[in-house]
N, C-alpha and C positions, 0 to 999 in steps of 0.2 A: 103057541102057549108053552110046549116045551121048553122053545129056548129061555122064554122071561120065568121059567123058574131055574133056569139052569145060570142066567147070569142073577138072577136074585140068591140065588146057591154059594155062588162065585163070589159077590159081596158081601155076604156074611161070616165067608169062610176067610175074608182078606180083612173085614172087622175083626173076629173072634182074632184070628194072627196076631194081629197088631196089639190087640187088650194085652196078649199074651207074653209077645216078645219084646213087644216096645215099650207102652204105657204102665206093663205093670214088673217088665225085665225080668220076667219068666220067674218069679216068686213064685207060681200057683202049679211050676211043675216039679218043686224039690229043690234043695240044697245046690244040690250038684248041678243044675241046669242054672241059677244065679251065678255061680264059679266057674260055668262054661260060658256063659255068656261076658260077664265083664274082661275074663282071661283074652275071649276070642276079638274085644274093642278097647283091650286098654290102651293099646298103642296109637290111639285117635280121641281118646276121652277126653281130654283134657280140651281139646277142640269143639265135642258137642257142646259139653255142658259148658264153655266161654266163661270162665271163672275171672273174676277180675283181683287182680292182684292188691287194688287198693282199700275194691272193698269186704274179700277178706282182713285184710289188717285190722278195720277197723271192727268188724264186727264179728271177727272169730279170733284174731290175736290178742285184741284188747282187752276184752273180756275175761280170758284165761289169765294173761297176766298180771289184772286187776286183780283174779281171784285168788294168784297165788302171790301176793305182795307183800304178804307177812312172812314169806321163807324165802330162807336163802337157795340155791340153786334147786328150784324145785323141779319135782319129778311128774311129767304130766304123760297121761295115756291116753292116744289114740285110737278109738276102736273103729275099724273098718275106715280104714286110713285112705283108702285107695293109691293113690297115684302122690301120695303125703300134700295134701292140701294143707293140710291142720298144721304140720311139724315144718313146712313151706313158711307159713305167715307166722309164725314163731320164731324162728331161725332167722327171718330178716330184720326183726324191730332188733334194736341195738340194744334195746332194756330188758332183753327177755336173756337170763343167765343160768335158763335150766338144761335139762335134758329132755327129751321129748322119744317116746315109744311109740311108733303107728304099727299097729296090727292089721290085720287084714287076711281072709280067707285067698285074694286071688292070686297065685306067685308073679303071674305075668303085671300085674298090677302093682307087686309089691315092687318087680326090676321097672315100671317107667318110672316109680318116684325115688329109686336107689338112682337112677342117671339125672333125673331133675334135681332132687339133696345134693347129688356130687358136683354138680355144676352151679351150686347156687354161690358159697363162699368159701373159703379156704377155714374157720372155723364152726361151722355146720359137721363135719364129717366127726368130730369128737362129742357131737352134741343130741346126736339120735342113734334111735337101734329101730331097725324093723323087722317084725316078727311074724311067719304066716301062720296063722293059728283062728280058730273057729271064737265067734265072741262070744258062746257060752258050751262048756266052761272057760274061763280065764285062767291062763298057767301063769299066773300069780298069785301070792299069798296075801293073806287079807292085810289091811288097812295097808297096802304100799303105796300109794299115790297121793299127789297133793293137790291133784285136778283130774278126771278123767272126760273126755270129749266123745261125742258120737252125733256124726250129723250126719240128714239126708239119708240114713239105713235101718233104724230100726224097724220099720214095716218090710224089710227086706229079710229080716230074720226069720226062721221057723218059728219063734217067738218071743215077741219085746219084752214080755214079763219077765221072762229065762233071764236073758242076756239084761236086762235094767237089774236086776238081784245080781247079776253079777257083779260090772257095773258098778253097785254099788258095796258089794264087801269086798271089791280093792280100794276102793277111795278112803280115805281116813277120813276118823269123824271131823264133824264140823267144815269138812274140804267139799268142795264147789262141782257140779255133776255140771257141762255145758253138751245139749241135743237140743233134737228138734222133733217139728210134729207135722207129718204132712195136714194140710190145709188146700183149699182152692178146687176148683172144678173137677182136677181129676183124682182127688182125696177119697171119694167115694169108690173110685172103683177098682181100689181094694178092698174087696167084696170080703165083710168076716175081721179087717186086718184098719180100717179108718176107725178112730178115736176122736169123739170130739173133744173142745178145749175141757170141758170137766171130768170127762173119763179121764183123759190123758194123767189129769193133775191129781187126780184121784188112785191112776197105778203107780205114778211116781211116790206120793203119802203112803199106799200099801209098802211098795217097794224098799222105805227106809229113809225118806228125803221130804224136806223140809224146807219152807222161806220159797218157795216156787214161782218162778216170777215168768211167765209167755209174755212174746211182743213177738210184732210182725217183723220179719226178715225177710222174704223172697217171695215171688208170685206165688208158690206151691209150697213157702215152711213159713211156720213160727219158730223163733228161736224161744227156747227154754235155759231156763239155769235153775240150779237148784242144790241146798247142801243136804249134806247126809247127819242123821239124826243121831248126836253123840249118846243118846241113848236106846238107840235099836241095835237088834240081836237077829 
């Protein structure tokens, strides 16, 4: 009897583990355990998560720069950039003539996509900056951006609301917000931190933003986009 509760012990403790460091990457134990965690796997991230080069283009490069198509070399911000996925599929379309900022909390994280950027093309290197810095507050000044991005993190923040308010008093009015919203089986078990499709769309309206349009994108997101309200304060 002893042992079947001591290996029933054992697999609860190897479930609990796994909620904790894997399925939910250690969100539920603080700031600084997310910053330990992606620091200590960025030099293989790019390999979990299998990112495919074409189908970012079309569904994260496109988008931004459909949405900044009215300005001239526009200025678009990366939040929680990681390994520059974002500023990556940007830098490759030959139509995209802006500059591109990824942020990002993790530094180790911030050096694989400073050696992935440098290796991508000989004009990439005049074309972005990356900054390690927490996504709320933002150390920049309001209405600077002509597109801001955030994908695949905000439930990894101490809080989406914070960081969406930011977010969105760097965007300039009427300019294009592009995130996402976890969805799918393991949506739920971020216990306290899952939104469904009306909540979400409902903090984004609090938030300052306007014309909100979700669609499915990935087993686990919907891709959102959304502008910010040239009349909120």
């Amino acid at each position: 009897m002893i042992w079947l509760l001591i290996l029933a012990g054992a697999a609860f403790l190897s479930i609990l583990l796994y909620w904790i460091f894997i399925t939910t990457e250690g969100v539920f134990l603080g700031r600084r355990m997310v910053i330990w965690l992606y620091d200590s796997t960025a030099h293989k991230y790019d390999s979990i998560k299998e990112f495919s080069a074409s189908d970012d283009s079309f569904f994260i490069a496109r988008p931004l720069i459909r949405a900044t198509q009215h300005v001239n070399s526009p200025l678009i911000l990366d939040v929680a950039t990681g390994t520059g996925r974002v500023p990556r599929a940007l830098l490759r379309k030959p139509d995209f003539d802006g500059f591109v900022v990824g942020l990002d909390a993790s530094g180790r994280m911030l050096d694989q996509a400073r050696i992935k950027l440098g290796n991508s093309d000989e004009r990439s290197v005049e074309c972005y900056s990356l900054v390690q810095q927490f996504a709320a507050p933002l150390p920049f000044p309001d209405n600077t951006f002509d597109s801001v991005s955030c994908l695949e993190a905000l439930e990894f923040f101490p809080s989406d609301a914070e960081a969406l308010v930011e977010m969105v008093r760097v965007l300039k009015p009427g300019c294009t917000l592009v995130t996402s919203r976890r969805r799918g089986r393991q949506a739920r078990l971020y216990l306290g931190r899952y939104r469904s499709r009306t909540d979400f769309e409902a903090l984004l309206r609090k938030s300052g933003l306007a014309d909100v349009q979700i669609s499915l994108w990935e087993l686990d997101y919907d891709m959102v986009t959304a502008s910010k309200n040239p009349g909120f304060v």
